[in-house]
C-alpha positions as CSV (number, residue, x, y, z in Angstrom):
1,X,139.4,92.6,100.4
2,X,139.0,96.1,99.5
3,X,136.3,97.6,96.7
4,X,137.4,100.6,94.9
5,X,134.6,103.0,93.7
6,X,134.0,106.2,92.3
7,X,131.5,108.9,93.9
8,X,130.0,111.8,91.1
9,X,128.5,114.5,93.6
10,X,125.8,116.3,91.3
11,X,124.1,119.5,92.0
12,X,120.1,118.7,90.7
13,X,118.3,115.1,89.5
14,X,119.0,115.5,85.8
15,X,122.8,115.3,86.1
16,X,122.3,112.0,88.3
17,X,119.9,110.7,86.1
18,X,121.5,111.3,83.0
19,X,125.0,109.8,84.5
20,X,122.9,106.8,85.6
21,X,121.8,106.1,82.3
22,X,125.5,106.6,80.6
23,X,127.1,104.4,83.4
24,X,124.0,101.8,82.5
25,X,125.2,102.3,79.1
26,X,128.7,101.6,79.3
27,X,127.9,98.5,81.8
28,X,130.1,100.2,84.5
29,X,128.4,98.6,88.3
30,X,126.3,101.1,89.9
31,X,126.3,100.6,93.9
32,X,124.1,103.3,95.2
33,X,122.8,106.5,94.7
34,X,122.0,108.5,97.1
35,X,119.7,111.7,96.7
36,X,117.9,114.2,99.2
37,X,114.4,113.4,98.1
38,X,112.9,110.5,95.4
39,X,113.7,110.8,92.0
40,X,111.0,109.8,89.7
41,X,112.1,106.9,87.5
42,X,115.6,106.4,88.5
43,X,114.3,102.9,89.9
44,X,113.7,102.2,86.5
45,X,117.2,103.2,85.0
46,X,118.6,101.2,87.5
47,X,116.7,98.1,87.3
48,X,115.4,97.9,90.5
49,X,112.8,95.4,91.5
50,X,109.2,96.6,92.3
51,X,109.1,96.6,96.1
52,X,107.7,93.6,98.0
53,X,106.0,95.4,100.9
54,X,102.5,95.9,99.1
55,X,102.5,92.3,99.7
56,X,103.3,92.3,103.6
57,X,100.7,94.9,104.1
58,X,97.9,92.6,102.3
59,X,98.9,90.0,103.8
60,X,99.4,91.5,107.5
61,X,96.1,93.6,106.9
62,X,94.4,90.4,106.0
63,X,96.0,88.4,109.0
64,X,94.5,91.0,111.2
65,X,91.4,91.3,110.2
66,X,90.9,87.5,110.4
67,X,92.4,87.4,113.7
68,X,89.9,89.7,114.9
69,X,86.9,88.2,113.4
70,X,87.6,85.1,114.9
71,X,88.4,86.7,118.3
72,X,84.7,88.9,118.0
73,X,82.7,85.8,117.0
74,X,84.6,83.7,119.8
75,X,84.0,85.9,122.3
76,X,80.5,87.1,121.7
77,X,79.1,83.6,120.5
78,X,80.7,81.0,122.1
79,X,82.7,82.2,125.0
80,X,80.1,84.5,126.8
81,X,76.7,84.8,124.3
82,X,74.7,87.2,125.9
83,X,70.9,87.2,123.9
84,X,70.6,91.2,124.0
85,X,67.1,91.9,122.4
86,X,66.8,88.5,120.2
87,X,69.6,89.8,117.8
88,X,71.9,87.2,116.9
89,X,75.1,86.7,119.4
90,X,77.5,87.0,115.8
91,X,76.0,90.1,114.2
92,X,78.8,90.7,111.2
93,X,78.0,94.3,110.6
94,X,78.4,95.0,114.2
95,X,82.2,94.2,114.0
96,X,83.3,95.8,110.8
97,X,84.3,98.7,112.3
98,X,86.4,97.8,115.3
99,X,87.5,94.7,112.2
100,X,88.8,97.7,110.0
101,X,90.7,99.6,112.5
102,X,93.0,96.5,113.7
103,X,93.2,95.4,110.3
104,X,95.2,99.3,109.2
105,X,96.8,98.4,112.8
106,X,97.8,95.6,111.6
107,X,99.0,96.1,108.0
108,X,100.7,99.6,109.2
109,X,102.5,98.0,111.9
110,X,104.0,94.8,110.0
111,X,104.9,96.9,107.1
112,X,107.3,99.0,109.6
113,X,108.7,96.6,110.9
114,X,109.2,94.5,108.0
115,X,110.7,97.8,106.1
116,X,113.1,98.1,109.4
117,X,114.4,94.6,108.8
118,X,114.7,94.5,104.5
119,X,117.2,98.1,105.3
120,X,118.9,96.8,108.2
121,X,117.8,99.8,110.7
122,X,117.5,99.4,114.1
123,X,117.5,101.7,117.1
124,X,121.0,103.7,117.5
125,X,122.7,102.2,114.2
126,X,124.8,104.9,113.1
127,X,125.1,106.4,109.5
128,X,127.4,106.0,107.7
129,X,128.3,109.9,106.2
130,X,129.6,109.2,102.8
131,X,130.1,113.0,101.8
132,X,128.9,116.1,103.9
133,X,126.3,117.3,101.3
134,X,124.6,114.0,100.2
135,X,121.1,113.8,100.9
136,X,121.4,117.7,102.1
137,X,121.2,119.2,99.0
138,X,123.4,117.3,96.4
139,X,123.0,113.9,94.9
140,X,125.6,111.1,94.6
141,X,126.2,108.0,92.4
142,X,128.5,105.1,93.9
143,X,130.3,103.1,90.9
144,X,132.3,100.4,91.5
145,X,135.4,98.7,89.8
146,X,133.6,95.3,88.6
147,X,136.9,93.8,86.4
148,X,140.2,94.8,85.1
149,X,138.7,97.2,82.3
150,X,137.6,99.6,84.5
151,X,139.2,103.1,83.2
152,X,139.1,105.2,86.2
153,X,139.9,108.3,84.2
154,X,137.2,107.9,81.3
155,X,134.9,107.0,84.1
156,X,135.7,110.2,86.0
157,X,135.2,112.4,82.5
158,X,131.8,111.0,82.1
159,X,130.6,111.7,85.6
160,X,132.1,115.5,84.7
161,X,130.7,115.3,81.5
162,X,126.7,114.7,83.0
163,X,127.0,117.2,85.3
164,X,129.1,116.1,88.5
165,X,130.9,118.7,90.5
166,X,132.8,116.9,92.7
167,X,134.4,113.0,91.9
168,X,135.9,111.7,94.6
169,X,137.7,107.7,94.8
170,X,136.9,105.5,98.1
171,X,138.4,102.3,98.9
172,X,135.8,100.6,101.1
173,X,136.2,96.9,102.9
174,X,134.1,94.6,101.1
175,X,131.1,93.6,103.6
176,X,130.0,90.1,103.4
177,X,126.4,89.5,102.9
Protein backbone atom coordinates (compact mmCIF):
# COMPACT_ATOMS: atom_id res chain seq x y z
CA UNK A 1 0.00 0.00 0.00
CA UNK A 2 1.20 3.25 -1.14
CA UNK A 3 1.10 6.76 0.97
CA UNK A 4 0.76 9.87 -0.98
CA UNK A 5 2.27 13.06 0.47
CA UNK A 6 3.10 16.47 -0.29
CA UNK A 7 6.70 18.06 0.31
CA UNK A 8 6.76 22.30 0.80
CA UNK A 9 10.59 23.14 0.20
CA UNK A 10 10.94 26.54 2.15
CA UNK A 11 13.84 28.89 1.91
CA UNK A 12 14.34 30.15 6.00
CA UNK A 13 12.40 28.77 9.48
CA UNK A 14 9.58 31.25 9.47
CA UNK A 15 7.99 29.87 6.22
CA UNK A 16 8.19 26.25 7.81
CA UNK A 17 7.02 27.26 10.97
CA UNK A 18 4.30 29.30 9.88
CA UNK A 19 3.09 26.36 7.33
CA UNK A 20 3.42 23.98 10.35
CA UNK A 21 1.10 25.82 12.30
CA UNK A 22 -1.61 26.37 9.18
CA UNK A 23 -1.36 22.59 8.36
CA UNK A 24 -1.91 22.07 12.35
CA UNK A 25 -4.73 24.27 11.87
CA UNK A 26 -6.48 22.73 9.09
CA UNK A 27 -5.82 19.12 10.75
CA UNK A 28 -3.95 18.01 7.51
CA UNK A 29 -1.10 14.94 8.98
CA UNK A 30 2.24 16.31 9.28
CA UNK A 31 4.92 13.33 8.71
CA UNK A 32 8.31 15.07 9.01
CA UNK A 33 10.02 18.03 8.74
CA UNK A 34 13.16 18.18 7.93
CA UNK A 35 15.49 21.38 8.50
CA UNK A 36 19.37 22.02 8.37
CA UNK A 37 19.80 23.01 11.96
CA UNK A 38 17.01 23.06 15.13
CA UNK A 39 14.31 25.18 14.99
CA UNK A 40 13.24 26.66 18.21
CA UNK A 41 9.71 25.58 19.11
CA UNK A 42 8.65 23.68 16.19
CA UNK A 43 8.54 20.60 18.67
CA UNK A 44 5.94 22.38 20.23
CA UNK A 45 3.75 23.25 17.03
CA UNK A 46 3.99 19.80 16.26
CA UNK A 47 3.15 18.16 19.39
CA UNK A 48 6.08 16.33 19.96
CA UNK A 49 6.67 14.50 23.19
CA UNK A 50 9.52 15.82 25.58
CA UNK A 51 12.41 13.42 24.86
CA UNK A 52 12.94 10.37 27.12
CA UNK A 53 16.80 10.27 27.08
CA UNK A 54 17.31 12.71 30.26
CA UNK A 55 15.89 9.67 31.84
CA UNK A 56 18.41 6.99 30.37
CA UNK A 57 21.32 9.20 31.31
CA UNK A 58 20.07 9.44 35.10
CA UNK A 59 19.44 6.33 35.18
CA UNK A 60 22.76 4.94 33.30
CA UNK A 61 24.81 7.71 35.27
CA UNK A 62 23.29 6.37 38.45
CA UNK A 63 23.87 2.56 37.37
CA UNK A 64 27.43 3.45 36.99
CA UNK A 65 28.22 5.15 39.76
CA UNK A 66 26.72 2.37 41.92
CA UNK A 67 28.45 -0.15 40.00
CA UNK A 68 31.65 1.31 40.85
CA UNK A 69 31.11 2.05 44.39
CA UNK A 70 30.37 -1.44 44.93
CA UNK A 71 33.39 -2.62 42.80
CA UNK A 72 35.84 0.13 45.00
CA UNK A 73 34.56 -0.99 48.41
CA UNK A 74 34.68 -4.76 47.25
CA UNK A 75 37.95 -4.61 46.12
CA UNK A 76 39.68 -2.47 48.75
CA UNK A 77 37.65 -3.88 51.80
CA UNK A 78 36.86 -7.23 51.36
CA UNK A 79 38.66 -8.74 48.50
CA UNK A 80 42.32 -7.55 49.25
CA UNK A 81 42.12 -4.83 52.55
CA UNK A 82 45.42 -3.58 52.81
CA UNK A 83 45.64 -1.32 56.45
CA UNK A 84 47.84 1.54 54.81
CA UNK A 85 48.59 4.01 57.78
CA UNK A 86 45.37 2.99 60.08
CA UNK A 87 42.97 4.70 57.56
CA UNK A 88 39.98 2.88 56.98
CA UNK A 89 40.12 0.07 54.04
CA UNK A 90 36.55 2.01 52.54
CA UNK A 91 37.57 5.63 52.60
CA UNK A 92 34.39 7.29 50.57
CA UNK A 93 36.05 10.46 49.72
CA UNK A 94 38.89 8.55 48.22
CA UNK A 95 36.63 7.14 45.45
CA UNK A 96 34.49 10.07 44.39
CA UNK A 97 36.64 11.02 41.84
CA UNK A 98 37.51 7.86 39.88
CA UNK A 99 33.11 7.32 41.01
CA UNK A 100 32.39 10.56 38.97
CA UNK A 101 34.39 9.84 35.90
CA UNK A 102 32.69 6.23 35.19
CA UNK A 103 29.50 7.62 36.15
CA UNK A 104 29.72 10.67 32.86
CA UNK A 105 31.21 7.26 31.22
CA UNK A 106 28.54 5.71 31.87
CA UNK A 107 25.60 8.09 31.36
CA UNK A 108 27.40 9.43 28.03
CA UNK A 109 27.78 6.07 26.66
CA UNK A 110 24.13 4.53 27.26
CA UNK A 111 22.57 7.72 26.12
CA UNK A 112 24.39 7.07 22.56
CA UNK A 113 23.60 4.07 22.28
CA UNK A 114 20.21 4.30 23.41
CA UNK A 115 19.70 7.57 20.93
CA UNK A 116 21.21 5.03 18.10
CA UNK A 117 18.45 2.59 18.70
CA UNK A 118 15.04 5.13 19.43
CA UNK A 119 16.36 6.64 15.38
CA UNK A 120 17.06 3.40 13.91
CA UNK A 121 20.92 4.25 13.00
CA UNK A 122 23.41 1.92 12.75
CA UNK A 123 26.77 1.64 11.05
CA UNK A 124 26.48 1.89 6.97
CA UNK A 125 22.53 2.55 6.89
CA UNK A 126 22.08 4.64 4.05
CA UNK A 127 19.96 7.95 3.80
CA UNK A 128 17.38 8.22 2.38
CA UNK A 129 17.78 11.78 0.08
CA UNK A 130 14.41 13.10 -0.08
CA UNK A 131 15.24 16.39 -2.08
CA UNK A 132 18.97 17.61 -2.92
CA UNK A 133 18.73 20.79 -0.76
CA UNK A 134 17.06 19.55 2.47
CA UNK A 135 19.07 19.87 5.44
CA UNK A 136 21.76 21.81 3.09
CA UNK A 137 20.23 24.99 3.17
CA UNK A 138 16.38 24.65 2.67
CA UNK A 139 13.77 23.25 5.01
CA UNK A 140 11.01 20.75 4.15
CA UNK A 141 7.57 19.69 5.51
CA UNK A 142 6.18 16.07 4.65
CA UNK A 143 2.19 16.00 4.64
CA UNK A 144 0.42 13.18 4.11
CA UNK A 145 -3.15 12.25 2.65
CA UNK A 146 -4.87 11.02 6.00
CA UNK A 147 -8.67 10.43 4.38
CA UNK A 148 -10.65 11.14 1.29
CA UNK A 149 -10.91 15.14 2.03
CA UNK A 150 -7.60 15.69 1.36
CA UNK A 151 -7.57 18.65 -1.39
CA UNK A 152 -4.25 18.33 -2.86
CA UNK A 153 -4.57 21.58 -4.65
CA UNK A 154 -5.68 23.92 -1.55
CA UNK A 155 -3.05 22.05 0.24
CA UNK A 156 -0.42 22.97 -2.36
CA UNK A 157 -1.76 26.89 -2.23
CA UNK A 158 -1.18 27.07 1.36
CA UNK A 159 2.33 25.59 1.43
CA UNK A 160 2.85 28.54 -1.54
CA UNK A 161 1.01 30.86 0.42
CA UNK A 162 3.61 30.47 3.78
CA UNK A 163 6.43 30.72 1.95
CA UNK A 164 7.35 27.38 -0.03
CA UNK A 165 9.27 27.46 -3.19
CA UNK A 166 9.21 24.34 -4.39
CA UNK A 167 5.97 21.54 -3.72
CA UNK A 168 6.64 18.53 -4.94
CA UNK A 169 4.02 15.05 -4.68
CA UNK A 170 5.78 11.50 -3.53
CA UNK A 171 4.09 8.31 -3.46
CA UNK A 172 6.07 6.35 -0.89
CA UNK A 173 5.43 2.35 0.16
CA UNK A 174 3.90 2.37 3.44
CA UNK A 175 6.60 0.80 5.94
CA UNK A 176 5.20 -1.31 8.63
CA UNK A 177 6.17 -0.50 12.13
Amino acid sequence: MSQFQLMGIFDDEDGVKSAVRAAKEQGLRIVEVYTPYAIHGLERLLGLKRSRLSIVCLIAGALGAGLKLWFEIWASAIDWPINVGGKPWNSLPAFVPITFEVMVLFAGLFTVLALFMVTRLYPGKQAAIIHPQVTNDRFAVLIEESDASFDVDRVREMLKQHGAVEVTERLTAEVPA
